[in-house]
C-alpha positions in Angstrom: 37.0 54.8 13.6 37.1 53.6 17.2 35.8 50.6 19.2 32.1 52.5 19.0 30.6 51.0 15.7 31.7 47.0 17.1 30.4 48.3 20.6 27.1 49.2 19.1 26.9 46.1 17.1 27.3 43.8 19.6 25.1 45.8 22.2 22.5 45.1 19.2 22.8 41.6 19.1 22.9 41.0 22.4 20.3 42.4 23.3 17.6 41.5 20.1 17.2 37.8 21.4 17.1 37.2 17.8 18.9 33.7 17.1 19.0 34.1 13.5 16.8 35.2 10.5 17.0 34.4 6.2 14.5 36.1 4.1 11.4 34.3 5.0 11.5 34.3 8.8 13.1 34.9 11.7 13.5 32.7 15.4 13.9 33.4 18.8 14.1 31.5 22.2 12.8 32.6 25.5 11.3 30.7 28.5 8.3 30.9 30.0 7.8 29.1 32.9 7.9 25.5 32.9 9.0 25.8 28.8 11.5 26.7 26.8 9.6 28.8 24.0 10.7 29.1 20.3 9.3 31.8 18.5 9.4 31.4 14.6 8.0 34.9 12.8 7.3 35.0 9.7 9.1 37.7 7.6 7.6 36.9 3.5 4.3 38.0 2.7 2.9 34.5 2.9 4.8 31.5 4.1 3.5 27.8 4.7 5.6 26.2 7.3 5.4 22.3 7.1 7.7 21.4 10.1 9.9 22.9 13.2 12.3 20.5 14.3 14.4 21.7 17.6 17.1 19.7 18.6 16.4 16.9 16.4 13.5 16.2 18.2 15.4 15.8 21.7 13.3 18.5 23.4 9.4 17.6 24.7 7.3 19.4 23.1 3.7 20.1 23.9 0.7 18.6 22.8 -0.1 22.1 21.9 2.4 22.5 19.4 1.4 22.7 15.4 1.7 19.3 14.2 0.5 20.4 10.7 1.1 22.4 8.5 0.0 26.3 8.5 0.7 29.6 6.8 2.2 32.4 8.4 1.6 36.1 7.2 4.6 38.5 7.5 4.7 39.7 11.2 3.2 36.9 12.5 4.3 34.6 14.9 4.2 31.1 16.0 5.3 29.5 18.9 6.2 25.9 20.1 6.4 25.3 23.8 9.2 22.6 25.3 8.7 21.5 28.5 11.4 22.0 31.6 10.0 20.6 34.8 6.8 18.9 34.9 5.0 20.2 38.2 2.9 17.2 38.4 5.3 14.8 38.5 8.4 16.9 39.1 10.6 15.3 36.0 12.7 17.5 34.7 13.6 17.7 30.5 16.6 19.1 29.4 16.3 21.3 26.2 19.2 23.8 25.7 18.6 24.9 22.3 21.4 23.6 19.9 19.7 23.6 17.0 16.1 24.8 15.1 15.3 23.2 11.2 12.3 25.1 9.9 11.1 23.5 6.7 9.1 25.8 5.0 7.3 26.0 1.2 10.1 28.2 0.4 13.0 26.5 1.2 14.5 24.9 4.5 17.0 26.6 7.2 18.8 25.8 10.3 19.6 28.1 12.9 21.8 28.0 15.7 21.9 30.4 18.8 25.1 32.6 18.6 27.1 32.8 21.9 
């Protein structure tokens, strides 16, 4: 069987940027600018999402975050912005993503970025 099957598989995950998924949705992390950006996409046909909690509420979110609760159709994405550096001020935040809790109408998961 070879190497070629792991090879591909971890070419696939490294790649995706995908933290983690269950069977209601699926989160990433990026950064854009100034903020660390988690992405939360919804992956059931209809989901309400009540609360996204990253790094036990270490990070600085935005005031343009949700702060109530919405429903996400499958496909569709949401995301919360953390801020890095404030440009204004220059303060810097730390937020290393350690750790996303998504409660949902449908249950509740935590994710955790893979290394």
């Amino acid at each position: 069987m070879g190497l070629k099957p792991y090879l591909l598989l971890a070419c696939l995950c490294v790649s995706s940027g995908v933290l983690a998924k269950n069977g209601s949705v699926k989160i990433s992390v990026g950064q854009e600018g100034n903020y660390r950006i988690v992405n939360v996409t919804g992956l059931a046909d209809e989901l309400t999402v009540n609360k996204v909690m990253v790094n036990r509420n270490q990070c600085n979110p935005s005031l343009s975050n949700p702060n109530e609760a919405y429903t996400l159709k499958f496909g569709a994405t949401q995301s919360y912005r953390y801020m890095l550096y404030n440009s204004m001020s220059g303060k810097r935040y730390h937020c290393d993503v350690v750790e996303i809790v998504v409660e949902t109408d449908q249950g509740a998961w935590t994710f955790t970025p893979t290394s």
